[in-house]
Backbone atoms as SQL, in Angstrom:
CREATE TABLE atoms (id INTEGER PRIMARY KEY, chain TEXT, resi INTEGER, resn TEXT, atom TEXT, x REAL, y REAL, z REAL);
INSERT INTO atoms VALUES
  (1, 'A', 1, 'UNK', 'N', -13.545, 0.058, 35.345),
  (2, 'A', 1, 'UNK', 'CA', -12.264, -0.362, 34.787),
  (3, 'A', 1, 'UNK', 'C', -11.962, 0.504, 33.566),
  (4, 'A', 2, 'UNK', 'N', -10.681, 0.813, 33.807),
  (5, 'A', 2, 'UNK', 'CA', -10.601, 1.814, 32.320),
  (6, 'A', 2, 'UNK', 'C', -10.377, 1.065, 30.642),
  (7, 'A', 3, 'UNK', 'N', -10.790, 1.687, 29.851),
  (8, 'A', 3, 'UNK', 'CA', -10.688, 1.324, 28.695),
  (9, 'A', 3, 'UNK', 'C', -9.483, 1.228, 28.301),
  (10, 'A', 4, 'UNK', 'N', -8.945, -0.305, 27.687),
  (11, 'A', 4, 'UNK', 'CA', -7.750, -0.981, 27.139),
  (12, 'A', 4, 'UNK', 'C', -7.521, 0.032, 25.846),
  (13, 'A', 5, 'UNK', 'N', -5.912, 0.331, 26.196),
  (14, 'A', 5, 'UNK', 'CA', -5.200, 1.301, 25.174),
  (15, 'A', 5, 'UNK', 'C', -5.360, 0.727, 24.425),
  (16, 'A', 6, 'UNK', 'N', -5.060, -0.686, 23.620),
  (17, 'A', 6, 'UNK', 'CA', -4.601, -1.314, 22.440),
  (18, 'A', 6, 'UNK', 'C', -5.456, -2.445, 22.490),
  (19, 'A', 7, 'UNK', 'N', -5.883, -3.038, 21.873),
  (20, 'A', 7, 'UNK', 'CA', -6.824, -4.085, 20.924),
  (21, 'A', 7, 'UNK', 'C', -6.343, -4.798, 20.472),
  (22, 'A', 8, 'UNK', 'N', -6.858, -6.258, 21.256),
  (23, 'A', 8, 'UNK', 'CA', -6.161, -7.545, 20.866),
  (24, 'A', 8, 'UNK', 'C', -6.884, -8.562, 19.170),
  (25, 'A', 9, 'UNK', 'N', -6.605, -8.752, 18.389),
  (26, 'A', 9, 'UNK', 'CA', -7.072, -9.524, 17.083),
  (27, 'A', 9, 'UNK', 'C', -7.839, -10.448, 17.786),
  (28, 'A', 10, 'UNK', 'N', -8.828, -10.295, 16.965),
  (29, 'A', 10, 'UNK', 'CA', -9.859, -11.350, 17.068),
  (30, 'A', 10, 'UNK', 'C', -9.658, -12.480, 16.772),
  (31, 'A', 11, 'UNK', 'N', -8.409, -12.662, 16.135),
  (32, 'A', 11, 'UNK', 'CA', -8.487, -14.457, 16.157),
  (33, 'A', 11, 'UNK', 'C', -7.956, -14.645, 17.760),
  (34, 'A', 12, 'UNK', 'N', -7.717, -14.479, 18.872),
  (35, 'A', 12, 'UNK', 'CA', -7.469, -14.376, 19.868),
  (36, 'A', 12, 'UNK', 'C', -6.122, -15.275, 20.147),
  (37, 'A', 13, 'UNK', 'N', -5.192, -14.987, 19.319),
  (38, 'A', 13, 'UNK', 'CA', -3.824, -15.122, 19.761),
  (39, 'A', 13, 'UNK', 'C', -2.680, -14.286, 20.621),
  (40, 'A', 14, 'UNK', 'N', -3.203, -12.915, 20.709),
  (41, 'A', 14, 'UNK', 'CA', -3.060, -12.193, 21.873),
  (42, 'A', 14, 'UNK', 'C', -2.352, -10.997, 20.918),
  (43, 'A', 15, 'UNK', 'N', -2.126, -11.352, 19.958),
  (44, 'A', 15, 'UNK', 'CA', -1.297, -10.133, 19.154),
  (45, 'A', 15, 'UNK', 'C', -2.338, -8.756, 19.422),
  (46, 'A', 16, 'UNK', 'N', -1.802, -7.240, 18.944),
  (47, 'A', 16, 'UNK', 'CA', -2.057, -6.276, 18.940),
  (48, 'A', 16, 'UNK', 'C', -2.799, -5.994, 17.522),
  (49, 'A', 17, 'UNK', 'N', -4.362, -5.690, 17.307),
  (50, 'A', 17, 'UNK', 'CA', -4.874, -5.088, 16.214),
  (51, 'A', 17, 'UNK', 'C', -4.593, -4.116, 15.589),
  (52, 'A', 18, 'UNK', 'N', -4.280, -3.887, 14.315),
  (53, 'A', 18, 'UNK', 'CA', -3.591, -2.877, 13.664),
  (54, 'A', 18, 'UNK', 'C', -4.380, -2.168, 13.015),
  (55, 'A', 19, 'UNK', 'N', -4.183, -0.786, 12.476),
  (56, 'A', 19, 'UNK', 'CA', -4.775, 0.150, 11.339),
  (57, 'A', 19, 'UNK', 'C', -5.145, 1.364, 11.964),
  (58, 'A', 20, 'UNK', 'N', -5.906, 2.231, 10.938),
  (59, 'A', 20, 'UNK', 'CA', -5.947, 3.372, 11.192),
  (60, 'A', 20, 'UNK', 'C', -7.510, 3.170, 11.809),
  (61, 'A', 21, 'UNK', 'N', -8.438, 3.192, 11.388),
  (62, 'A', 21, 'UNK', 'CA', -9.066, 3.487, 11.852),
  (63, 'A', 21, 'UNK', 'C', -10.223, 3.575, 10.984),
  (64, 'A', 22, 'UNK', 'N', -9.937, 3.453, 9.721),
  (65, 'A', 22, 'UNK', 'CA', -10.853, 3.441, 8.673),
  (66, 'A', 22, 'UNK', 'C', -12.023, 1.830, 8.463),
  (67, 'A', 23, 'UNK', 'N', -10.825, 0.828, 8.631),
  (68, 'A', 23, 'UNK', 'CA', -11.637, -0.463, 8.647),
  (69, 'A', 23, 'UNK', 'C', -11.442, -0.372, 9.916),
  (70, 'A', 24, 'UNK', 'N', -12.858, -1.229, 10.357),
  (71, 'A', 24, 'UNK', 'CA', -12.940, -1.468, 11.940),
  (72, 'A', 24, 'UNK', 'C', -11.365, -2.764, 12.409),
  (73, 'A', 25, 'UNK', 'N', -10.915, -1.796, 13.243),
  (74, 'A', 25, 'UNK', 'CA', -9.191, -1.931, 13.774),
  (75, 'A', 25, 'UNK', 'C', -9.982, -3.339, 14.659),
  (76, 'A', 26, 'UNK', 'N', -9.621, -4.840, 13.979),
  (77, 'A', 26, 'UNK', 'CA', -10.237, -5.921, 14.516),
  (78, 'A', 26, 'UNK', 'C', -9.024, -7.351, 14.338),
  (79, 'A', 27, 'UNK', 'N', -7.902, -6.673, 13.417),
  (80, 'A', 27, 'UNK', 'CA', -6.737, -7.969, 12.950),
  (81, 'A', 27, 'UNK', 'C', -5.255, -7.933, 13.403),
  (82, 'A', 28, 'UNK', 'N', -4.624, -9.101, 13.803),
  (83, 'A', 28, 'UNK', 'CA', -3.259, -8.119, 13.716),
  (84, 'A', 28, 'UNK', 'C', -2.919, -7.768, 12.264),
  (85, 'A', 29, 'UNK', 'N', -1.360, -8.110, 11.813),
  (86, 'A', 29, 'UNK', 'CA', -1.068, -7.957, 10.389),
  (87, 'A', 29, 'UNK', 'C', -1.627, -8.484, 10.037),
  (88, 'A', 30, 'UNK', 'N', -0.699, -10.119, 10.471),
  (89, 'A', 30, 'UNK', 'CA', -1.058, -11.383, 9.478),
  (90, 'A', 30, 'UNK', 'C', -2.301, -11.181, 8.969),
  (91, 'A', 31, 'UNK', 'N', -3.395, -10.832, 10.155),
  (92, 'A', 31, 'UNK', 'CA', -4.431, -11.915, 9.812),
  (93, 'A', 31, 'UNK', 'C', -5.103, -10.569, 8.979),
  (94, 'A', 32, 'UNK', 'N', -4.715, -9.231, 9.041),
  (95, 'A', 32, 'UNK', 'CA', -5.119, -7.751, 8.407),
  (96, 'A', 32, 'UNK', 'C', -5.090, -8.435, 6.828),
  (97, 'A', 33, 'UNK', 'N', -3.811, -9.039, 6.682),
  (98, 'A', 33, 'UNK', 'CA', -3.025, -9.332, 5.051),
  (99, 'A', 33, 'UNK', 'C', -4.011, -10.343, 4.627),
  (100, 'A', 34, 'UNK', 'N', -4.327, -11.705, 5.425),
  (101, 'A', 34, 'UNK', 'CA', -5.302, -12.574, 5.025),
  (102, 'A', 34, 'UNK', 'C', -6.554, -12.035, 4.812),
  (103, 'A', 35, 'UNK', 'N', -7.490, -10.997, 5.522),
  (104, 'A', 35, 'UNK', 'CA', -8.553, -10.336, 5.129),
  (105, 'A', 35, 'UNK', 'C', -8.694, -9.683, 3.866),
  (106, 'A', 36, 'UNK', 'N', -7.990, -8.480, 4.429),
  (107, 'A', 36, 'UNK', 'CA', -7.939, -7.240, 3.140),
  (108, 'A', 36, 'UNK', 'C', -6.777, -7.531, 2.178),
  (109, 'A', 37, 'UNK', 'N', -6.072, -8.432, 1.971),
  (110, 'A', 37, 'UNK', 'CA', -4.429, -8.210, 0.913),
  (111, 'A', 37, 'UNK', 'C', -5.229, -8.621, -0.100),
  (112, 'A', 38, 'UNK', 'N', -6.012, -9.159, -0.830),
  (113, 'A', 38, 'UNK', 'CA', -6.311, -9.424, -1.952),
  (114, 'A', 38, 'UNK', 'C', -7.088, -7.831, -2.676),
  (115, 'A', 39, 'UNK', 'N', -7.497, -6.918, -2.156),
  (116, 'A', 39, 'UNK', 'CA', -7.806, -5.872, -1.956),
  (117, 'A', 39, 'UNK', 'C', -6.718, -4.256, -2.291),
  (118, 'A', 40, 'UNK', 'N', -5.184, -4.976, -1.913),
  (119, 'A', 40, 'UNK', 'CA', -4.664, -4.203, -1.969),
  (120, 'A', 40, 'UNK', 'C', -3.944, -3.690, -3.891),
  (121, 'A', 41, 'UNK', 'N', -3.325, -2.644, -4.089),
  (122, 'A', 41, 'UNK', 'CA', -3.420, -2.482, -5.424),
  (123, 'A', 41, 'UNK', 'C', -1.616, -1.841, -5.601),
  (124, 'A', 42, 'UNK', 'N', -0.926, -2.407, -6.728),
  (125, 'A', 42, 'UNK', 'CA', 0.329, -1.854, -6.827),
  (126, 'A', 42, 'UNK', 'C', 0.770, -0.524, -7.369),
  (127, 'A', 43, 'UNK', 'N', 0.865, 0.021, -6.963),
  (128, 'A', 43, 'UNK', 'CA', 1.781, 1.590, -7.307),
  (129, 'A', 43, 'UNK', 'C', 3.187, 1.982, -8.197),
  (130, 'A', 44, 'UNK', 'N', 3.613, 2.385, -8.626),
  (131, 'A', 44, 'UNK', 'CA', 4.888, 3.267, -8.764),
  (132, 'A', 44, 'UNK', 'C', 5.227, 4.108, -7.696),
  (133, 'A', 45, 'UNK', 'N', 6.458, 4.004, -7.215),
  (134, 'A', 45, 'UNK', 'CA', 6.921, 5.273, -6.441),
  (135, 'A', 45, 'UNK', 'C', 8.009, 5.876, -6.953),
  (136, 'A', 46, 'UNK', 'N', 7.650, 7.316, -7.013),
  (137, 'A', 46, 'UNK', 'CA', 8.487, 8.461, -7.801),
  (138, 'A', 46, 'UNK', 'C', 9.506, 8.958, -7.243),
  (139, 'A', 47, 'UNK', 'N', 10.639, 9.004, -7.607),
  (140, 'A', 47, 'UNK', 'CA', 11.727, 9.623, -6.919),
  (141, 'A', 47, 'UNK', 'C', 11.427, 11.258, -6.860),
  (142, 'A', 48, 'UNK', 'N', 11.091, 11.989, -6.071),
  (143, 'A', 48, 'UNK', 'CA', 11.200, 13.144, -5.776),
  (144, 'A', 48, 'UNK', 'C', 11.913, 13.979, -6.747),
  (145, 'A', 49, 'UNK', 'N', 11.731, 15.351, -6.691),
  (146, 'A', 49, 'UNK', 'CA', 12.860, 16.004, -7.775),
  (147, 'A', 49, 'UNK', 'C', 13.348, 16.348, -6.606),
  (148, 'A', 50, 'UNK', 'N', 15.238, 16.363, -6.802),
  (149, 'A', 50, 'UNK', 'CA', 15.991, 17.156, -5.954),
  (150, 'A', 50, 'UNK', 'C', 16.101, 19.131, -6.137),
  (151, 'A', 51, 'UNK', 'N', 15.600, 19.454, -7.544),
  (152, 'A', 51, 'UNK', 'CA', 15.301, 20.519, -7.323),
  (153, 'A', 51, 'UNK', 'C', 14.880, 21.469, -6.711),
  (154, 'A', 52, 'UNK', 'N', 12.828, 20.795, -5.963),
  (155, 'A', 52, 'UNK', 'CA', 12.377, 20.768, -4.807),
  (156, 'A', 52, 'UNK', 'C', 13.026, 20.983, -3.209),
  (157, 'A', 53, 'UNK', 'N', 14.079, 20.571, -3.209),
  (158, 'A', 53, 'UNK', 'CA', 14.843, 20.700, -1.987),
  (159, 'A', 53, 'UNK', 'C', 14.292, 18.675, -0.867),
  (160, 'A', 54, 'UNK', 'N', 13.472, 18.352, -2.073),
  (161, 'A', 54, 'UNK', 'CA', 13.363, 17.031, -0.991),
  (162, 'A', 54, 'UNK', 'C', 14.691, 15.611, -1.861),
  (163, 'A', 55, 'UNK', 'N', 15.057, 15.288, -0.558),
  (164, 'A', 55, 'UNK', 'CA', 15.963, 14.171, -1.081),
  (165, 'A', 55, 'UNK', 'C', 15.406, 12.857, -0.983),
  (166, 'A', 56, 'UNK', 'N', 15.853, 12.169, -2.305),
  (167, 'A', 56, 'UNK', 'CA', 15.188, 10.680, -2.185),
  (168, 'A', 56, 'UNK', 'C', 15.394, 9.913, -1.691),
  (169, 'A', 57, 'UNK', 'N', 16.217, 9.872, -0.619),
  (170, 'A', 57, 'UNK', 'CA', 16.879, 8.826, 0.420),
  (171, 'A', 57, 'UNK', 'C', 15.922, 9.084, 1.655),
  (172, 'A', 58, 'UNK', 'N', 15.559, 10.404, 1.635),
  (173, 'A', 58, 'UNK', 'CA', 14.849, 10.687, 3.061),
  (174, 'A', 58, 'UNK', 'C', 13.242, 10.605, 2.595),
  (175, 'A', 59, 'UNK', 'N', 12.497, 10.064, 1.502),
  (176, 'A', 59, 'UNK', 'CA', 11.656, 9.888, 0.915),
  (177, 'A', 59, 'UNK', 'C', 11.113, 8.392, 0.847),
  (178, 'A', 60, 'UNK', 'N', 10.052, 7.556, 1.636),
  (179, 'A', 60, 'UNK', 'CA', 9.489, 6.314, 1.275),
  (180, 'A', 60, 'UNK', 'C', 7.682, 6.391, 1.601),
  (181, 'A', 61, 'UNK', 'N', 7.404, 5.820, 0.633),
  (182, 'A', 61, 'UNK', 'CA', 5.727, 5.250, 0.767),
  (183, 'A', 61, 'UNK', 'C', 6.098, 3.389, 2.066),
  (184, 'A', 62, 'UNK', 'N', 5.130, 3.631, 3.010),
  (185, 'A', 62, 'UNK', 'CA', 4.981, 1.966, 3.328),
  (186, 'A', 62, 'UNK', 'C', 4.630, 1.197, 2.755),
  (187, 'A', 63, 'UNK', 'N', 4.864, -0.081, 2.210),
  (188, 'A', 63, 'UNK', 'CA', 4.062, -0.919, 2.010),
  (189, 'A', 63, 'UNK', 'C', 3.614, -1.721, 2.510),
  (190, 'A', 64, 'UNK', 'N', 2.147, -1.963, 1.827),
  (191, 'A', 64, 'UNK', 'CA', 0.841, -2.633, 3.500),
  (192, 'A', 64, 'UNK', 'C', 0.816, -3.724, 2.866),
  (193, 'A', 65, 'UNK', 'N', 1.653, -4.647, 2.107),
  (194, 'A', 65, 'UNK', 'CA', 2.119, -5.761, 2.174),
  (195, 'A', 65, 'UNK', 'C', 3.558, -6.042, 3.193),
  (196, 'A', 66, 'UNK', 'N', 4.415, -5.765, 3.030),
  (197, 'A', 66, 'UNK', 'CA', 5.007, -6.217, 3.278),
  (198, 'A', 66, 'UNK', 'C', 6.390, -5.345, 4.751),
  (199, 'A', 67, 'UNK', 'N', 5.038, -4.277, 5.027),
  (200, 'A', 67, 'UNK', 'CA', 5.495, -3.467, 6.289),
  (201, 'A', 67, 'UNK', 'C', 7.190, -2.085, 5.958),
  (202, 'A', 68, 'UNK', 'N', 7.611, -2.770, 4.583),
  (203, 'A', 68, 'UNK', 'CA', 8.581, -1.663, 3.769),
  (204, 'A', 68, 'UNK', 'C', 8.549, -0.729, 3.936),
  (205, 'A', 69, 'UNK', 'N', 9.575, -0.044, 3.991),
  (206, 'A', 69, 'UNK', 'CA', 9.289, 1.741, 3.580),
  (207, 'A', 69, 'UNK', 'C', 10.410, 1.453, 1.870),
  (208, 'A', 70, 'UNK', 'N', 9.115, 1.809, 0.714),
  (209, 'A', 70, 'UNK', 'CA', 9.902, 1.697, 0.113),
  (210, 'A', 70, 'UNK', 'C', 10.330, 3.519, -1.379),
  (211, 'A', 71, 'UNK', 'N', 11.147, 3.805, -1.465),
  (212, 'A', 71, 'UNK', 'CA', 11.663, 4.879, -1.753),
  (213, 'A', 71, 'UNK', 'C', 11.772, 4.350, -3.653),
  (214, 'A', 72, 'UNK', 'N', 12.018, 3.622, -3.729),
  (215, 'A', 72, 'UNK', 'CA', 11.811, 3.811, -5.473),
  (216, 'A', 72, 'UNK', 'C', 11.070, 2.014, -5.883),
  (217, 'A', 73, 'UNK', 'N', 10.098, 1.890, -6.945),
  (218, 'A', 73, 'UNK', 'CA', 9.840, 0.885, -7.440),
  (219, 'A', 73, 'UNK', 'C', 8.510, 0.592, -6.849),
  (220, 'A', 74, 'UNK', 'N', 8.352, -1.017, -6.917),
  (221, 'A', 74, 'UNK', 'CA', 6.571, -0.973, -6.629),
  (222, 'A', 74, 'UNK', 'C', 6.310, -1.110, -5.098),
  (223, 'A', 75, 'UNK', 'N', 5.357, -0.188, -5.174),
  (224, 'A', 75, 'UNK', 'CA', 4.697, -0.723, -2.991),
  (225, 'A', 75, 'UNK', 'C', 3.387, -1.185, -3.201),
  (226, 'A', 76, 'UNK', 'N', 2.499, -1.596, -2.269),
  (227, 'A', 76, 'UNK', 'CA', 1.251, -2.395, -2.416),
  (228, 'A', 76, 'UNK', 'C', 0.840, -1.212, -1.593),
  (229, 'A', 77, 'UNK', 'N', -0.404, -0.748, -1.874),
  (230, 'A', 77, 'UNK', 'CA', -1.394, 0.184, -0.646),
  (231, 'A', 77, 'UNK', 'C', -2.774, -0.365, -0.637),
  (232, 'A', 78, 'UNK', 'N', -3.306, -0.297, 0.498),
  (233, 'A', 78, 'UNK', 'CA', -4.693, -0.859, 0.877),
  (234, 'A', 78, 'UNK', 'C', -5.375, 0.524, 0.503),
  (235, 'A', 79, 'UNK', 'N', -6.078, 0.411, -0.465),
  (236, 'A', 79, 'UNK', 'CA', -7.085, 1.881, -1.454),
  (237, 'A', 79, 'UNK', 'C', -8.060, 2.178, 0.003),
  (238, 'A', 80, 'UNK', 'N', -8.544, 0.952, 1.071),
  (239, 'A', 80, 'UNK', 'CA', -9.130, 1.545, 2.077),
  (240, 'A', 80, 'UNK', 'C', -8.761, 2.611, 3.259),
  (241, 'A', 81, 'UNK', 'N', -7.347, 2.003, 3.344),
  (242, 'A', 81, 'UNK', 'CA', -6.623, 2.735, 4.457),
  (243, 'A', 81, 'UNK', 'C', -5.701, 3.888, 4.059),
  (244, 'A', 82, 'UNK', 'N', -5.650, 3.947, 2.405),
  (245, 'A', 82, 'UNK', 'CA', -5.035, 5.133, 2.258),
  (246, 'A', 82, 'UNK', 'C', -4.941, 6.165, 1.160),
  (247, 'A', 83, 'UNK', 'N', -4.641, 7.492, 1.546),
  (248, 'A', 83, 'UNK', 'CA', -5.368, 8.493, 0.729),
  (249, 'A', 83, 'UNK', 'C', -4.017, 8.288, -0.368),
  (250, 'A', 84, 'UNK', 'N', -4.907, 7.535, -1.718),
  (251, 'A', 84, 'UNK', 'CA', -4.406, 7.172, -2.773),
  (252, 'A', 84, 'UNK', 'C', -4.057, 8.536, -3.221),
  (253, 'A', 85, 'UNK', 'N', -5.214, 8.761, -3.354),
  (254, 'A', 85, 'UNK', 'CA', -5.269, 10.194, -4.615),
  (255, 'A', 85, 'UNK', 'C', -4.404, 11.319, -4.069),
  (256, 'A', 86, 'UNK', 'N', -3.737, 11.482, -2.920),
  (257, 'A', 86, 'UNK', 'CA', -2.626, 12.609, -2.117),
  (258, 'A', 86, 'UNK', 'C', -1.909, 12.125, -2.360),
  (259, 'A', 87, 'UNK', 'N', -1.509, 10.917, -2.701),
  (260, 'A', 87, 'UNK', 'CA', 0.302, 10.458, -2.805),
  (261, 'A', 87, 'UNK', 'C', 0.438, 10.813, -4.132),
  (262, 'A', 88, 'UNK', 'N', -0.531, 10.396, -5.692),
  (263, 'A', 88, 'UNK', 'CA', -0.903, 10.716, -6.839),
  (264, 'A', 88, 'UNK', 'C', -0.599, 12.265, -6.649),
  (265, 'A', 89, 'UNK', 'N', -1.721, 12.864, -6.331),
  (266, 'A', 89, 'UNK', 'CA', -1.478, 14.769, -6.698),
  (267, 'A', 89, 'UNK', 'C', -0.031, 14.884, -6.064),
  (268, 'A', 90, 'UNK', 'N', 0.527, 14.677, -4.897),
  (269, 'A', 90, 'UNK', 'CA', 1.889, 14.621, -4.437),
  (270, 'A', 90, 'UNK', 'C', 3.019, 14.462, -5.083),
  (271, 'A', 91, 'UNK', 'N', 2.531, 14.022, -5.995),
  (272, 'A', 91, 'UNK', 'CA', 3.961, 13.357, -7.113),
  (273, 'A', 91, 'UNK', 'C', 4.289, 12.165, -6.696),
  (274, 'A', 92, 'UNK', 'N', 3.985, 11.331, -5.387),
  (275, 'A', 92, 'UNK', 'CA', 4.736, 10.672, -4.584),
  (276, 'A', 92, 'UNK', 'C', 5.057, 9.242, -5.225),
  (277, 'A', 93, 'UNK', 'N', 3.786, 8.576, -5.986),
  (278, 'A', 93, 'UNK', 'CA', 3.278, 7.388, -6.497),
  (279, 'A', 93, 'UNK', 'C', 2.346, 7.838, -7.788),
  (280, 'A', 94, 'UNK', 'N', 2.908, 7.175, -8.578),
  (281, 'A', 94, 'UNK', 'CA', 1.827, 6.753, -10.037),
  (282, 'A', 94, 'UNK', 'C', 1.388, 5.382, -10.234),
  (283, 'A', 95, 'UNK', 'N', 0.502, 5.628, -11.569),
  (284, 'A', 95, 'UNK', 'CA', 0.002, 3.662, -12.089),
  (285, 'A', 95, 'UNK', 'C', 1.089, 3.036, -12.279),
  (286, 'A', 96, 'UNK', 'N', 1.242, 2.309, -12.013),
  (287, 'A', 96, 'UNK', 'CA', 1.868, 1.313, -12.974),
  (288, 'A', 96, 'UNK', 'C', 1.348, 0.643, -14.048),
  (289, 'A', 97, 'UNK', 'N', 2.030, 0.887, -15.783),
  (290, 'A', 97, 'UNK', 'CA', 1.571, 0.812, -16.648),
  (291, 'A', 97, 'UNK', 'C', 1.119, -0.449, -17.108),
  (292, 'A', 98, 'UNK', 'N', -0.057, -0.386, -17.325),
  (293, 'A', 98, 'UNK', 'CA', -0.539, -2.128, -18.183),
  (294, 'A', 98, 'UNK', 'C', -0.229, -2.366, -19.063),
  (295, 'A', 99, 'UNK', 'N', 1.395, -3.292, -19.454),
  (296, 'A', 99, 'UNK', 'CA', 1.569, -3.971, -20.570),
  (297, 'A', 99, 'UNK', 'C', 0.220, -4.401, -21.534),
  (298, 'A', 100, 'UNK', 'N', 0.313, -4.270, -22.885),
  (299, 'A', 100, 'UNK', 'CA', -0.575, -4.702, -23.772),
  (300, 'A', 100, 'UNK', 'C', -0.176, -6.247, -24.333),
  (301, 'A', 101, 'UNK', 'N', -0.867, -7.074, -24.207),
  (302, 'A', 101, 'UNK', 'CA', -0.665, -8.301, -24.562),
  (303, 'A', 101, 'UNK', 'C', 0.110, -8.593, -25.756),
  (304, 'A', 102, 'UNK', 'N', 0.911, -9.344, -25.883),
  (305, 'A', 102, 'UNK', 'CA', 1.664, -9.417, -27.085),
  (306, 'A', 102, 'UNK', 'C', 0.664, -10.222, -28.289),
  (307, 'A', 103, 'UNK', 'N', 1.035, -9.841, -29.326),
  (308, 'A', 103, 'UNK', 'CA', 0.044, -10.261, -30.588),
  (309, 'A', 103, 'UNK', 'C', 0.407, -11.720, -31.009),
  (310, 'A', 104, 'UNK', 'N', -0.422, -12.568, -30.985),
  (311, 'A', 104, 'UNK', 'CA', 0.245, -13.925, -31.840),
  (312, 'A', 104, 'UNK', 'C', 0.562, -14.130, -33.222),
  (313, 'A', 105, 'UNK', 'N', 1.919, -15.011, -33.486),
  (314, 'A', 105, 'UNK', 'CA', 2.430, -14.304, -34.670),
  (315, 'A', 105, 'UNK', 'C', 0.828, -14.811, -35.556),
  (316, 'A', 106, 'UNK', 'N', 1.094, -14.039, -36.596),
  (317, 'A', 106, 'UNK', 'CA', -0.185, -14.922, -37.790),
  (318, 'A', 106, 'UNK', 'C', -1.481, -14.265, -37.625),
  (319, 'A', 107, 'UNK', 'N', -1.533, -13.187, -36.211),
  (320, 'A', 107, 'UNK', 'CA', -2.919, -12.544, -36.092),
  (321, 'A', 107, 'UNK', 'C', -2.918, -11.181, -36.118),
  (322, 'A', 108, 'UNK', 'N', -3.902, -10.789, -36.723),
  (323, 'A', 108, 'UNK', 'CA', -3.973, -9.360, -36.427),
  (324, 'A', 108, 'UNK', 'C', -4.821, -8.847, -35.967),
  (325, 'A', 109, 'UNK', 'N', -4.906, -7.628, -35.050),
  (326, 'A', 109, 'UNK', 'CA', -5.827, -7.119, -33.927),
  (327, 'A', 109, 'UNK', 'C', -7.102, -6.504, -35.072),
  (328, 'A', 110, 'UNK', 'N', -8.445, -6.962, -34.450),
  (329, 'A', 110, 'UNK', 'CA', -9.181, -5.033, -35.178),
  (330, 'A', 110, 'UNK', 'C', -9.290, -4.731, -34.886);
């Protein structure tokens, strides 16, 4: 019998298992998001320079929350399934900056 193109989720609701290939391809979304989403980490996405010749309309990161293609503001990426550090050198996505806690009045930091 030949080997099944596509891979059904192990919770055995019949859906199609998703991913690349990096985590063993065993969930659909949902149940991908219930595993690994606590895992996943928020980004900046950079508008392209139009100088470059790339336009920012024809420009999006996915997000592996919420299946988006999103072109400016925050996306979620799974650090397992994807090459963080190429979208970074790319220009594509940065940190998003960690607010510093606000000071209570009457205290001062040392």
């Amino acid at each position: 019998m030949p080997k099944p193109i596509f891979k059904s989720c192990e919770n055995g609701d019949g859906r199609i298992a998703i991913g690349t290939g990096i985590r063993p391809i065993k969930f659909c979304r949902p149940c991908h998001l219930a595993a690994y989403g606590g895992q996943f980490t928020a980004w900046n996405v950079i508008i392209p320079h139009r100088e470059l010749g790339l336009d920012p309309e024809d420009m999006a990161i996915a997000c592996a929350k919420t299946g988006e293609d999103i072109s400016a503001g925050t996306v979620w990426l799974d650090p397992v399934e994807t090459r963080i550090d190429a979208l970074v050198y790319g220009g594509l996505i940065e940190a998003i900056p960690v607010k510093a806690a606000p000071v209570e009045a009457g205290k001062t930091e040392a």
